[in-house]
Structures are given as C-alpha cells and as structure tokens.
N, C-alpha and C positions, 0 to 999 in steps of 0.2 A: 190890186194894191199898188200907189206909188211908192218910189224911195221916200219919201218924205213920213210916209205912212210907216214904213218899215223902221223907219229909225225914229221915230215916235213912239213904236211898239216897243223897240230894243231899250232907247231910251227908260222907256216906262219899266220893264224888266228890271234894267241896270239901277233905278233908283229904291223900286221894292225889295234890292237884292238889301243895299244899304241901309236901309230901316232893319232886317233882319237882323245885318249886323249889328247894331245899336242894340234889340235885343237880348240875342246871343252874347252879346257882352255884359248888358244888365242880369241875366241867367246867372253868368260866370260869378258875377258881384254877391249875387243872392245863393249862391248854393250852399246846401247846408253838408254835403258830402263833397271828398273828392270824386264820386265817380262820377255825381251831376254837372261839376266842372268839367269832369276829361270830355263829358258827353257835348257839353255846352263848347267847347275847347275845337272838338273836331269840327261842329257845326258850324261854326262862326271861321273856321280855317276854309269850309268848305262853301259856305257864300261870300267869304272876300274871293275866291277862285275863280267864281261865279264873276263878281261886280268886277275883277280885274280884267278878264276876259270879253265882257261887254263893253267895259274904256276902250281896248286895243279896238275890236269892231267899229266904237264910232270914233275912233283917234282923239278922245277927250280923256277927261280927269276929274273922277268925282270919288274925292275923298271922304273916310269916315268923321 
C-alpha cells in the first residue's frame, strides 16, 4: 500500500465519518424521546471524535 493509497483510505473513513454526522443529527431532529436523543447525542459526539481525529492525521478540515 502507498501513502497515497493510505490517505485515500483515511480520507474515505474521515468523509463516511461526516455523513454519519449529518444523520445523527437528523436522529437528534426526529426523536420522539429524550433518551433517543441522549442516545443519538452521544453518537454524533462520538463520530465528530472520530472525523476530528482523521483531520488532525491528514492536517485538513472537513466540516459538518
């Protein structure tokens, strides 16, 4: 595997992390309980973690 290959895979990671988010937020939107929000809430805390994490590796910025 080249870098190039690597950071096209991470890349790729980094961008399906961001769709997630988009989700996890549309969840948050749509819940009909608080606890499918807290549930939706952690999720979305935990793939912006995620998408933040793969910026710092490729020294980019891909916002939601």
């Amino acid at each position: 595997m080249t870098d190039g290959d690597l950071t096209e895979r991470i890349r790729y990671a980094r961008d399906r992390a961001l769709e997630a988010e988009r989700e996890e937020r549309q969840r948050i939107e749509d819940a009909d309980t608080a606890e499918i929000q807290r549930a939706a809430s952690v999720r979305l805390a935990t793939r912006q973690a995620v998408r933040e994490a793969l910026n710092d590796i490729l020294d980019e910025d891909a916002q939601p």
